[in-house]
N, CA, C and O atoms as a GROMACS GRO file, in nm:
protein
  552
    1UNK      N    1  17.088   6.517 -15.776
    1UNK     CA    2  16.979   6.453 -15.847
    1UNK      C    3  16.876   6.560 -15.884
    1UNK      O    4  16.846   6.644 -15.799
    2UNK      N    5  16.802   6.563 -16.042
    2UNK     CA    6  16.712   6.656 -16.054
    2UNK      C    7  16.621   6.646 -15.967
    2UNK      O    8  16.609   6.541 -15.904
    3UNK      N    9  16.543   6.747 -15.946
    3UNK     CA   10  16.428   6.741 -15.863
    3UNK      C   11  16.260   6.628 -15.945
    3UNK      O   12  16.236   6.604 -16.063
    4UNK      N   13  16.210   6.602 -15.866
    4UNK     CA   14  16.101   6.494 -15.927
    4UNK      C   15  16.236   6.380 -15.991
    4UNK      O   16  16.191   6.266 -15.977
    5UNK      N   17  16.319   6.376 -16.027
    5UNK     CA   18  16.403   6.198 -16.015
    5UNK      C   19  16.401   6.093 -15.959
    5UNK      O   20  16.509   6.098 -15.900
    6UNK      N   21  16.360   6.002 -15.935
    6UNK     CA   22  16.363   5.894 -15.872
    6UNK      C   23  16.553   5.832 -15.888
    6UNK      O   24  16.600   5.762 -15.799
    7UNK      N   25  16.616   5.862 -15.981
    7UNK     CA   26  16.763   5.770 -15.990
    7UNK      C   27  16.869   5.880 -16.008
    7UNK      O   28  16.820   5.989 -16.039
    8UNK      N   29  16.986   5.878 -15.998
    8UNK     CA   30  17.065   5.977 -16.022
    8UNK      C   31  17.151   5.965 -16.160
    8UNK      O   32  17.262   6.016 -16.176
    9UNK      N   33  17.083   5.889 -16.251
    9UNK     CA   34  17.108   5.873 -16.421
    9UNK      C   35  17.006   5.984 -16.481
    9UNK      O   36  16.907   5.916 -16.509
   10UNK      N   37  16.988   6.060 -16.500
   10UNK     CA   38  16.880   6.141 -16.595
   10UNK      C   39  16.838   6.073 -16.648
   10UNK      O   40  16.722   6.044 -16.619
   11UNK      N   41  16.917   5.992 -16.778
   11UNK     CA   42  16.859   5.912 -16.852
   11UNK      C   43  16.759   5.832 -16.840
   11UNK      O   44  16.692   5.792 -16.935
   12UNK      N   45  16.735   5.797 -16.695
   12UNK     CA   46  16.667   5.677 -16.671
   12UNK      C   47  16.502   5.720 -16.698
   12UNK      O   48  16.429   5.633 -16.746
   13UNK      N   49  16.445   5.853 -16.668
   13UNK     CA   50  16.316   5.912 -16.675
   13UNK      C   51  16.284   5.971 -16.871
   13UNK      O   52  16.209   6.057 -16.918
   14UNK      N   53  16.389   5.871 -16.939
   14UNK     CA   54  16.381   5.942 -17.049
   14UNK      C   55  16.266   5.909 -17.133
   14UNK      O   56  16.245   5.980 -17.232
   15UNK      N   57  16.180   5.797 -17.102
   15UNK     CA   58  16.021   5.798 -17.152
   15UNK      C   59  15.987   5.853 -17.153
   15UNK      O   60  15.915   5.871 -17.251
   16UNK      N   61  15.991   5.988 -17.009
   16UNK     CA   62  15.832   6.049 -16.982
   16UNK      C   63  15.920   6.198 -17.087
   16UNK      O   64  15.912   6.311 -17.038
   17UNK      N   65  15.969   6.187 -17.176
   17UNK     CA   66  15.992   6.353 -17.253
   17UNK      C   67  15.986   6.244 -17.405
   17UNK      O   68  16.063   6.189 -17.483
   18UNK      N   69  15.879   6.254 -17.386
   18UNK     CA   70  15.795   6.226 -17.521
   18UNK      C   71  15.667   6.304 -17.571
   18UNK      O   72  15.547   6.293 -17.598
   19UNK      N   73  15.713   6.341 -17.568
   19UNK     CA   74  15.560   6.450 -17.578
   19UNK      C   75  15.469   6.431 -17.737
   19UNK      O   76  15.352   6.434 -17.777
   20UNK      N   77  15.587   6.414 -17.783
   20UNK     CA   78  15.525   6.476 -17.971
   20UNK      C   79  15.420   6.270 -17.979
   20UNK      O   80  15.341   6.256 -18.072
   21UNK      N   81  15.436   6.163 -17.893
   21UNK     CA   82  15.360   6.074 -17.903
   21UNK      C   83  15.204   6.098 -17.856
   21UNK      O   84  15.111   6.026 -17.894
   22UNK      N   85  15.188   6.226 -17.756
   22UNK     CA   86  15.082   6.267 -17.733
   22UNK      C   87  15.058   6.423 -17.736
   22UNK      O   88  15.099   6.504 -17.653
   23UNK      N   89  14.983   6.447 -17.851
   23UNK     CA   90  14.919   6.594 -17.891
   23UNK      C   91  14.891   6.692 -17.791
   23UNK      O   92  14.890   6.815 -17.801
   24UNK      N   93  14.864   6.597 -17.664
   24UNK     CA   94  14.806   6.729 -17.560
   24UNK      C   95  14.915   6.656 -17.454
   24UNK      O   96  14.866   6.571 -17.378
   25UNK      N   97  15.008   6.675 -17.447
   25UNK     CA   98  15.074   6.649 -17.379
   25UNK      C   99  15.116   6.747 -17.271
   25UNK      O  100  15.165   6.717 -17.162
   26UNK      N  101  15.097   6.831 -17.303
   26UNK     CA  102  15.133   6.986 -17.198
   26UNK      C  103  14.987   6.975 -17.101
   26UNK      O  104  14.977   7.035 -16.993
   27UNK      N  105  14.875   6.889 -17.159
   27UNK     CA  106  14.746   6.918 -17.068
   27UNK      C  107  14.835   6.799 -16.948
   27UNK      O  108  14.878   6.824 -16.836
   28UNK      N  109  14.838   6.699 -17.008
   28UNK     CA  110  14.864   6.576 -16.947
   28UNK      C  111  14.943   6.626 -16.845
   28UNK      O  112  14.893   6.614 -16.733
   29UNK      N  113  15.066   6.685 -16.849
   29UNK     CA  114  15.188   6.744 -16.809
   29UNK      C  115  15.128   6.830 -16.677
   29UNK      O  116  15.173   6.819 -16.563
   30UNK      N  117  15.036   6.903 -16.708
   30UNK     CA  118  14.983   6.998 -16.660
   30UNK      C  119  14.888   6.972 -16.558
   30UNK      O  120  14.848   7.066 -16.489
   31UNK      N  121  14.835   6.824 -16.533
   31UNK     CA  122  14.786   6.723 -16.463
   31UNK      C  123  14.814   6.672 -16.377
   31UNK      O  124  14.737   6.606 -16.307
   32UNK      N  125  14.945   6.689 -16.356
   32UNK     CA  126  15.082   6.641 -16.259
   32UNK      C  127  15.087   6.684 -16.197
   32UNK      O  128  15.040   6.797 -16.215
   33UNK      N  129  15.147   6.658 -16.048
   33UNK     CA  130  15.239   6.761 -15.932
   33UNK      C  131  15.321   6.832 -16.015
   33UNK      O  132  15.316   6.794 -16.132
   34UNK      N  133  15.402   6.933 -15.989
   34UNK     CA  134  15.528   7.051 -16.006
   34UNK      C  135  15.601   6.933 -16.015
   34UNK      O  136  15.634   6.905 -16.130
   35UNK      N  137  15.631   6.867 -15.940
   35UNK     CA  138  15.824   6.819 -15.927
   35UNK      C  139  15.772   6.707 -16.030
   35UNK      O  140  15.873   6.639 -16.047
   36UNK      N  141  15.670   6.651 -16.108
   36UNK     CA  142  15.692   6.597 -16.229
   36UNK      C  143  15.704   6.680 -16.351
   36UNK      O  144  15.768   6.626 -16.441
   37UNK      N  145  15.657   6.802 -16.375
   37UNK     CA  146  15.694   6.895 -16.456
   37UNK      C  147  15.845   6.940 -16.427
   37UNK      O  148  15.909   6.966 -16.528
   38UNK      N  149  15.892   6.948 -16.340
   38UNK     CA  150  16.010   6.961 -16.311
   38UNK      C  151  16.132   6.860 -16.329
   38UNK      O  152  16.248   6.899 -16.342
   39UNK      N  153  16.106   6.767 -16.329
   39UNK     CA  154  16.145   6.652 -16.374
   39UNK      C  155  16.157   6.594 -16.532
   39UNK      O  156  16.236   6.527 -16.598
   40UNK      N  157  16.075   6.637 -16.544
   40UNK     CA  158  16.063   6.632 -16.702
   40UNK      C  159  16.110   6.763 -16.758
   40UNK      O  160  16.133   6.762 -16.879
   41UNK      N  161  16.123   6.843 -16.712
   41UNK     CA  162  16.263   6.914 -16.787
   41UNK      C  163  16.386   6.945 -16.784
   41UNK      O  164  16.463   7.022 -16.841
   42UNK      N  165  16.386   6.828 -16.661
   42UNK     CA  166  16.507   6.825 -16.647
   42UNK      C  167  16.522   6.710 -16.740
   42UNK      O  168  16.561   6.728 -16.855
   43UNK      N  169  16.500   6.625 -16.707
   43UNK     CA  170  16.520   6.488 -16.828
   43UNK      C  171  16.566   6.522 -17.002
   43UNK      O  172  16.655   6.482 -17.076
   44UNK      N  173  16.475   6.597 -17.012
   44UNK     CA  174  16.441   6.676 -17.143
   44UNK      C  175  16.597   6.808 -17.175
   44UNK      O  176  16.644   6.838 -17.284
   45UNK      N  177  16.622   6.837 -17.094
   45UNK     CA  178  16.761   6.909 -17.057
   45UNK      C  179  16.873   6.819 -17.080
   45UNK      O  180  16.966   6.840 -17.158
   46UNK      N  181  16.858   6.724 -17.012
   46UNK     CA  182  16.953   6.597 -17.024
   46UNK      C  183  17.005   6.543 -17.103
   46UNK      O  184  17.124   6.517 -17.119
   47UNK      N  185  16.852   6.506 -17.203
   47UNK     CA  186  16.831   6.444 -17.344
   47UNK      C  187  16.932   6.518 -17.456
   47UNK      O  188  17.033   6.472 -17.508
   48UNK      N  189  16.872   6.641 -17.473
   48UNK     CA  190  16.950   6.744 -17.572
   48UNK      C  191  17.044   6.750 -17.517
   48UNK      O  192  17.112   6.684 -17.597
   49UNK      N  193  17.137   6.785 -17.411
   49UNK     CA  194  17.291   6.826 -17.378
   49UNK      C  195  17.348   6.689 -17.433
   49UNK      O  196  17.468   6.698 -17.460
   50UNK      N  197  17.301   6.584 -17.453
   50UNK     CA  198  17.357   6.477 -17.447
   50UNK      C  199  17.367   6.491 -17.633
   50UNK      O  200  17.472   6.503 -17.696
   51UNK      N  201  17.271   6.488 -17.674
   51UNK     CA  202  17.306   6.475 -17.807
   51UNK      C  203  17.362   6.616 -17.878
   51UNK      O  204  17.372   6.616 -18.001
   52UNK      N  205  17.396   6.730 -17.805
   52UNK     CA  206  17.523   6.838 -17.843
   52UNK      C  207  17.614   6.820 -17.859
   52UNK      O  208  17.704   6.859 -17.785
   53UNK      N  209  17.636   6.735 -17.993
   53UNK     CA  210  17.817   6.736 -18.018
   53UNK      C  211  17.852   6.767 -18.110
   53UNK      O  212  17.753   6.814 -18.166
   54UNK      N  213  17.944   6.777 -18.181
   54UNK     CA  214  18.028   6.818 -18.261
   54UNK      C  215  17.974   6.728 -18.380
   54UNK      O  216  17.914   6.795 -18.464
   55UNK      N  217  17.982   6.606 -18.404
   55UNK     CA  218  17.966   6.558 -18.488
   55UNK      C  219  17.804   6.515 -18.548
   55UNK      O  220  17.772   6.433 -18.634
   56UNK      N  221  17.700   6.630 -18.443
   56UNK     CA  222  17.580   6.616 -18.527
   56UNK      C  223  17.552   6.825 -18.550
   56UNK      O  224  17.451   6.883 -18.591
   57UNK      N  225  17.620   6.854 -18.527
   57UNK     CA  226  17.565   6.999 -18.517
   57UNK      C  227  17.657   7.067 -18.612
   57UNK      O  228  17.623   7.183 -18.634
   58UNK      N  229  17.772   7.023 -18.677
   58UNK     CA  230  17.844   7.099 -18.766
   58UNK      C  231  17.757   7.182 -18.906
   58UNK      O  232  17.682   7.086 -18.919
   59UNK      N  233  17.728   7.243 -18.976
   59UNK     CA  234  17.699   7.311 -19.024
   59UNK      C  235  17.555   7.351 -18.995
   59UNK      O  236  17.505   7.436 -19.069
   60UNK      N  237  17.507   7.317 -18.930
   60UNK     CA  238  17.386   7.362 -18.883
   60UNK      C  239  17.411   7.506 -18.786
   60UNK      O  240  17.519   7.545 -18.742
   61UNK      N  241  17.282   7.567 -18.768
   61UNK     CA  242  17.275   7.685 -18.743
   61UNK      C  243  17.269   7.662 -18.555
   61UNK      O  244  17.275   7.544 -18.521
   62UNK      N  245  17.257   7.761 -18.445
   62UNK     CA  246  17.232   7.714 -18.359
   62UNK      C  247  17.091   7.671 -18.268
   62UNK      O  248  17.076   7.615 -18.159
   63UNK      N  249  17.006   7.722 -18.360
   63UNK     CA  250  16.831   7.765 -18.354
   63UNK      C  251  16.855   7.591 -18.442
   63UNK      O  252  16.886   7.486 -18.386
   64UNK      N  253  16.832   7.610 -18.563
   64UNK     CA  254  16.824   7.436 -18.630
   64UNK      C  255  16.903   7.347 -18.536
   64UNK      O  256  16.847   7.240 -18.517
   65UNK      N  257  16.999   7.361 -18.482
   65UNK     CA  258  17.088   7.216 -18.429
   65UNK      C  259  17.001   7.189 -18.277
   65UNK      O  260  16.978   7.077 -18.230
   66UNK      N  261  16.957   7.328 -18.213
   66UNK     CA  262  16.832   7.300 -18.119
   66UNK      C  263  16.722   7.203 -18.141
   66UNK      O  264  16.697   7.091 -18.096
   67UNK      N  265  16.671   7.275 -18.218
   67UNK     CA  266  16.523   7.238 -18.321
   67UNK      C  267  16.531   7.078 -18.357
   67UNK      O  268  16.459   6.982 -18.334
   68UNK      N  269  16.615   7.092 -18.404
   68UNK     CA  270  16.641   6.929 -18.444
   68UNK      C  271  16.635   6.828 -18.390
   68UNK      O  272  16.566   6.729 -18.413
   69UNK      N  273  16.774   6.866 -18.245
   69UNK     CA  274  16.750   6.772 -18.154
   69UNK      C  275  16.656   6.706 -18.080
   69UNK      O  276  16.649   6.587 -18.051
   70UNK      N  277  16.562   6.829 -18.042
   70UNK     CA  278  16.453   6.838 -18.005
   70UNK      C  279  16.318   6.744 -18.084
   70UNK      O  280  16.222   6.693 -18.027
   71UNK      N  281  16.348   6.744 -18.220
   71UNK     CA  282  16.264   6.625 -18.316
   71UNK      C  283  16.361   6.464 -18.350
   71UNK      O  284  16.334   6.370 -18.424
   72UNK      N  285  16.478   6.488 -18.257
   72UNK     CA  286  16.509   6.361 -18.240
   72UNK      C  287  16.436   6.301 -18.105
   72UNK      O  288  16.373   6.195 -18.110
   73UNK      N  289  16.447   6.361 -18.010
   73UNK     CA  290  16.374   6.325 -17.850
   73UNK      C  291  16.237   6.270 -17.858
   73UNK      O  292  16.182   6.175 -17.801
   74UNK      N  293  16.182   6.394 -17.983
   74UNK     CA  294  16.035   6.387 -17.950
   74UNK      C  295  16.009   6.246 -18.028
   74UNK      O  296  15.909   6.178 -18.001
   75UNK      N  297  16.113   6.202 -18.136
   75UNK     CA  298  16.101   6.080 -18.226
   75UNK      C  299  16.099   5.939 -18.121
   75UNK      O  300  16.066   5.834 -18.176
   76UNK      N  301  16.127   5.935 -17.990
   76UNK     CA  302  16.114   5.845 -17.918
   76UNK      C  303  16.266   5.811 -17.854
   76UNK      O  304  16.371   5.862 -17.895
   77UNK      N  305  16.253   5.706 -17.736
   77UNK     CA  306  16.413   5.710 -17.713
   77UNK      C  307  16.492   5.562 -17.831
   77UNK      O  308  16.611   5.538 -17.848
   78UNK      N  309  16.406   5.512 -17.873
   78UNK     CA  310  16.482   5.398 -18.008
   78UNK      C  311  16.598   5.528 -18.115
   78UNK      O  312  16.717   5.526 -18.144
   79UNK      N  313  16.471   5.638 -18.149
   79UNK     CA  314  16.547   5.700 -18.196
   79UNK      C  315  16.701   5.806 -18.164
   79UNK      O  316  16.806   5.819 -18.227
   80UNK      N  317  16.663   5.848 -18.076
   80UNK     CA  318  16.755   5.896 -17.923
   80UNK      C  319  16.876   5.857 -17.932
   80UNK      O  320  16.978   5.924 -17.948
   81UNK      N  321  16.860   5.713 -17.919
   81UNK     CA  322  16.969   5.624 -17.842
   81UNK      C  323  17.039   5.584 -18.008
   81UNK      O  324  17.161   5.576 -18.023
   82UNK      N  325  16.931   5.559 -18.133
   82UNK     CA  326  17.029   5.532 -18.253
   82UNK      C  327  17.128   5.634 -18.267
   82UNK      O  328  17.236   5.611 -18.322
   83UNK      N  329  17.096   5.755 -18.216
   83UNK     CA  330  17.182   5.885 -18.295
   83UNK      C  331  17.273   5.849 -18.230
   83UNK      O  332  17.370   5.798 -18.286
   84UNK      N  333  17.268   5.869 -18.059
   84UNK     CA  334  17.411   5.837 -17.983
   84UNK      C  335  17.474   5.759 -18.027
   84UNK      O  336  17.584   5.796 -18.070
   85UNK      N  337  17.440   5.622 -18.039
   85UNK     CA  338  17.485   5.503 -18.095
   85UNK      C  339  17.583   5.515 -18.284
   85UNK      O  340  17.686   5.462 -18.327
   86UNK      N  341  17.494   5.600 -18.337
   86UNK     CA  342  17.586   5.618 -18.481
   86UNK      C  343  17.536   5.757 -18.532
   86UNK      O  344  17.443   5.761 -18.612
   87UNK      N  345  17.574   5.831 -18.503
   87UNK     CA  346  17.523   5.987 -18.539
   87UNK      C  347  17.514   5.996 -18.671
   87UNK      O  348  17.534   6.116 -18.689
   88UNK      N  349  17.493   5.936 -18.799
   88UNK     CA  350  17.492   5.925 -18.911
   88UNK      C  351  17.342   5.916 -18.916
   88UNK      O  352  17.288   5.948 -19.022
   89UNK      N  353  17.251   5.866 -18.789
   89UNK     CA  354  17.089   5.880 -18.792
   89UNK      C  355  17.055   5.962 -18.753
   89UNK      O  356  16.934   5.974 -18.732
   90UNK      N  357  17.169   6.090 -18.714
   90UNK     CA  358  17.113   6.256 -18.702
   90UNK      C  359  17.066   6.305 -18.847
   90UNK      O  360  16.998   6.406 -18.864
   91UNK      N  361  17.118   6.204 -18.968
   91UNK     CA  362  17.132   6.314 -19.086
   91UNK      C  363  16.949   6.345 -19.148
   91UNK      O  364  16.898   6.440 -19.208
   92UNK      N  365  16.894   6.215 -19.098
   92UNK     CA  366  16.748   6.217 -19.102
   92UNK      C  367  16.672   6.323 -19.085
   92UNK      O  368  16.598   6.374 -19.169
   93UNK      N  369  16.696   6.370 -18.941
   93UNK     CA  370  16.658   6.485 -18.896
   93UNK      C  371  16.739   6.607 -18.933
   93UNK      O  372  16.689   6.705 -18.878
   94UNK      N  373  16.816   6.630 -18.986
   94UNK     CA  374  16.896   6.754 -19.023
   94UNK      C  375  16.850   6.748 -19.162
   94UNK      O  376  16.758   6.826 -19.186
   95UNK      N  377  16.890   6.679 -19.256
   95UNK     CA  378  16.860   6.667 -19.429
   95UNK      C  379  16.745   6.757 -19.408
   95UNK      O  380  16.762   6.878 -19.395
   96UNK      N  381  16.609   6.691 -19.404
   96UNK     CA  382  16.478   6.719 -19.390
   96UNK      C  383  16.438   6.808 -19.260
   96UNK      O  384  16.327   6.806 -19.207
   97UNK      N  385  16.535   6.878 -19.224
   97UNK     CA  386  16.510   7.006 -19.122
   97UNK      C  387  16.373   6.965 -19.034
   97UNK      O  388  16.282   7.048 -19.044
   98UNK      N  389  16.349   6.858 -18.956
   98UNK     CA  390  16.248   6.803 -18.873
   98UNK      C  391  16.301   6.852 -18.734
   98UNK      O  392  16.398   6.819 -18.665
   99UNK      N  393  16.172   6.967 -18.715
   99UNK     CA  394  16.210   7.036 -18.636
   99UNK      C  395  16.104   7.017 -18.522
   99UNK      O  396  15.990   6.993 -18.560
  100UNK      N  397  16.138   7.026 -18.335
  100UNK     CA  398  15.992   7.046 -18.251
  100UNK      C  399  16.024   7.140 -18.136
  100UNK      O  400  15.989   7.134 -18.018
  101UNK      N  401  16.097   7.227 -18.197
  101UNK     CA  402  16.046   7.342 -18.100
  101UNK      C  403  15.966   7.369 -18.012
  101UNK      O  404  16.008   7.427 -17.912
  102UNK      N  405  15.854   7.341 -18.021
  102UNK     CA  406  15.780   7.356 -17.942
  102UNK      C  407  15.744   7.226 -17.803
  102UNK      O  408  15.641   7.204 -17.738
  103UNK      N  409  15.860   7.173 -17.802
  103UNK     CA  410  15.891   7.055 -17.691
  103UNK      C  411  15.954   7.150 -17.595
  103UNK      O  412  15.893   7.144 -17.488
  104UNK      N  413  16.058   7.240 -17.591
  104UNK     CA  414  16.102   7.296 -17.484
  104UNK      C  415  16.029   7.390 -17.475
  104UNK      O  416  16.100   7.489 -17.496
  105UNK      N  417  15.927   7.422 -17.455
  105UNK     CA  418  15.805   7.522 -17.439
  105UNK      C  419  15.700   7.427 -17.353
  105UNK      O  420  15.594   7.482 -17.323
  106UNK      N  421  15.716   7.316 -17.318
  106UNK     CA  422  15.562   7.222 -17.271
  106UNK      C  423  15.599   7.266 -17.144
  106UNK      O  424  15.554   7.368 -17.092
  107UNK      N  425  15.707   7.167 -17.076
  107UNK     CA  426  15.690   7.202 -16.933
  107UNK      C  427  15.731   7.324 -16.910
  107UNK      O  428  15.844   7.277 -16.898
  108UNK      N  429  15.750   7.456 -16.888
  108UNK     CA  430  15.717   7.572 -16.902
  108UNK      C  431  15.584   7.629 -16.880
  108UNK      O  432  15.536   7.689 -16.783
  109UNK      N  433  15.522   7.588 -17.024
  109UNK     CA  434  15.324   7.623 -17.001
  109UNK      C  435  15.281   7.485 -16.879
  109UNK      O  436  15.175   7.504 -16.820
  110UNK      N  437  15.337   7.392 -16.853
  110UNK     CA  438  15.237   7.335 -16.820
  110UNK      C  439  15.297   7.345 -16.634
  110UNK      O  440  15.232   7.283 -16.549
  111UNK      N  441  15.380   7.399 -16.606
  111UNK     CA  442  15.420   7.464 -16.488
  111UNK      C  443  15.342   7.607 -16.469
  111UNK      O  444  15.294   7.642 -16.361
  112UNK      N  445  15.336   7.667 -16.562
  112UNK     CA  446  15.191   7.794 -16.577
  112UNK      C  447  15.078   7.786 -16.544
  112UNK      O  448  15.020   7.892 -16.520
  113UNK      N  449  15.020   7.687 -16.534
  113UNK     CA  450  14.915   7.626 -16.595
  113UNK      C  451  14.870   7.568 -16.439
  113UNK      O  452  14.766   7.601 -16.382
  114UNK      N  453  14.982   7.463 -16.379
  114UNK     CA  454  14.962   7.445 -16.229
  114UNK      C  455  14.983   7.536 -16.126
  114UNK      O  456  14.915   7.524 -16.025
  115UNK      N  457  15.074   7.635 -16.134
  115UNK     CA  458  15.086   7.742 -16.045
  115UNK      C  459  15.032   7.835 -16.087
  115UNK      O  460  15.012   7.891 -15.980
  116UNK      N  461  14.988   7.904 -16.163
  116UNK     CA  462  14.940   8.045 -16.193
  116UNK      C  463  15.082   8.120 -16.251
  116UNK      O  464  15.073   8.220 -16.322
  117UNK      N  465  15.197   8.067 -16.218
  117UNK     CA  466  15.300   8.143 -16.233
  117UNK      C  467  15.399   8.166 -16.343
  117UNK      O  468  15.440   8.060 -16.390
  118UNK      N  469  15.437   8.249 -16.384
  118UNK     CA  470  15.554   8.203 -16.486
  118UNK      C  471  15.681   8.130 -16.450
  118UNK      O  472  15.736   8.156 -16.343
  119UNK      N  473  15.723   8.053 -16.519
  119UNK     CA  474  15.858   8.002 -16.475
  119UNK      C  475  15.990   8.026 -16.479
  119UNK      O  476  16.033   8.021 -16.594
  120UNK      N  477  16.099   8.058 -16.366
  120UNK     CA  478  16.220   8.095 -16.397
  120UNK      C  479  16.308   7.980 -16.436
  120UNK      O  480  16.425   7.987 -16.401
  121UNK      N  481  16.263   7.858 -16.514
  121UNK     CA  482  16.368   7.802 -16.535
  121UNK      C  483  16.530   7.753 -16.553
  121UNK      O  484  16.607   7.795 -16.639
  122UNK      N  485  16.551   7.675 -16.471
  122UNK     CA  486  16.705   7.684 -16.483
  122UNK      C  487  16.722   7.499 -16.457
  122UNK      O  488  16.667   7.442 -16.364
  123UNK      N  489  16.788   7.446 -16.537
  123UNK     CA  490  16.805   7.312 -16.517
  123UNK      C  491  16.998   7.295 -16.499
  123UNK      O  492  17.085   7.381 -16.488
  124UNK      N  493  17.002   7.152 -16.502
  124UNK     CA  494  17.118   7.078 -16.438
  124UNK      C  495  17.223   7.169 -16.581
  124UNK      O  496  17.302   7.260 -16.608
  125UNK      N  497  17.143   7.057 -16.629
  125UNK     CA  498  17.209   7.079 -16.781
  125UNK      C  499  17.161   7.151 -16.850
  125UNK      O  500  17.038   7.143 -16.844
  126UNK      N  501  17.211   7.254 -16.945
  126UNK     CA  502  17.168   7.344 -17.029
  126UNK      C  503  17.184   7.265 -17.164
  126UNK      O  504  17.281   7.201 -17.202
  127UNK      N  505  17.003   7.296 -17.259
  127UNK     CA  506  17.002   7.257 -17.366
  127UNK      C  507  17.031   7.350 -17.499
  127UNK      O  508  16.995   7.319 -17.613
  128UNK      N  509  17.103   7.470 -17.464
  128UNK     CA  510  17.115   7.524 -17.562
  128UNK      C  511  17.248   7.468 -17.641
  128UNK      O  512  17.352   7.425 -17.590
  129UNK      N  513  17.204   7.484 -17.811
  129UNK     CA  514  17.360   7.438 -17.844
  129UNK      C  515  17.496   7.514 -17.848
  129UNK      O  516  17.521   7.635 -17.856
  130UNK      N  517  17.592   7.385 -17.837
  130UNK     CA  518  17.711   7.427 -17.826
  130UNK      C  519  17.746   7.440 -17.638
  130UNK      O  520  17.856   7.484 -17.604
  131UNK      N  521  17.686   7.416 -17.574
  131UNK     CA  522  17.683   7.396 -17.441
  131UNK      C  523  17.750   7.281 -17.350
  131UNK      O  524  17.786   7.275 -17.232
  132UNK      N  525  17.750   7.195 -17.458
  132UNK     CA  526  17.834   7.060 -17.404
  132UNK      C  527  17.968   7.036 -17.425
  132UNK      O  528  18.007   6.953 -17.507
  133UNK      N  529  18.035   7.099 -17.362
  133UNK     CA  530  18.198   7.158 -17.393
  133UNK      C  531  18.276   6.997 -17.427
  133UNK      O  532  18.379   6.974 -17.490
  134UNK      N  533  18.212   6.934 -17.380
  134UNK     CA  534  18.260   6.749 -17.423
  134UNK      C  535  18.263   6.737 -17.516
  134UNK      O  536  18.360   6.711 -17.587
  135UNK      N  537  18.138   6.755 -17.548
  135UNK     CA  538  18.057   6.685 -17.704
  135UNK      C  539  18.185   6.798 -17.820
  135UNK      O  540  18.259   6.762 -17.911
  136UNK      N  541  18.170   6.889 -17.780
  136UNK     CA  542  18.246   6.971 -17.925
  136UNK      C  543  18.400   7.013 -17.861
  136UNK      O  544  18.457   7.122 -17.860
  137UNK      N  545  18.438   6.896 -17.814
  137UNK     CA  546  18.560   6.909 -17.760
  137UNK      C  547  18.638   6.862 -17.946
  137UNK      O  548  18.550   6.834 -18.027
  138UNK      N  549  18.771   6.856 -17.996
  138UNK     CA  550  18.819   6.745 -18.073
  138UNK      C  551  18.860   6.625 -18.055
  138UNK      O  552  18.895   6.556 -18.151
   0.00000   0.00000   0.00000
């Protein structure tokens, strides 16, 4: 189970990696104990490995098929769960290159921010693409 989890579904903490619904969300974040920053990237880890597959990342680059995903998460979990559900509502976010980069950067600063420290991050699941040997299985 990630650390800060309450269930052993990731999915289940997938509200709290919403960030792009609140602007200062890294303060908010940053407001928290550690093992909820920790928690939330793991969730957030979760989120993206999950939507790494084959059939939303094909011609995309591996920086854009990141980026992207990342402005699907931050779009809420309605949106999240449509892509899983019919990946044809990835094309939204890919067409129009809607990108939030700067979501896997929050808990990071906002683990900085409570410890003084930098972070060596390492989660369950890795969100980089092409990582989900499932998803881009044939």
């Amino acid at each position: 189970m990630p650390p800060g989890s309450t269930s052993a579904d990731p999915s289940s903490g997938y509200a709290a990696c919403q960030p792009s619904r609140d602007l200062n969300s890294e303060q908010a974040l940053a407001q928290s104990p550690v093992f909820v920053v920790t928690g939330f990237a793991e969730q957030l880890s979760w989120a993206l490995y999950r939507l790494d597959r084959k059939e939303l990342g094909q011609g995309l680059s591996g920086d854009a098929f990141l980026y992207t995903r990342c402005a699907v998460v931050a779009a809420g979990r309605e949106a999240f769960e449509g892509v899983l559900q019919d990946p044809r509502a990835f094309a939204l976010f890919a067409t129009d290159l809607i990108w939030a980069e700067s979501l896997l950067y929050t808990p990071d600063h906002a683990y900085e921010r409570i410890t003084g420290e930098e972070w060596d991050r390492s989660a369950r699941y890795s969100y980089e693409s092409y990582s989900n040997t499932g998803g881009w299985a044939v």
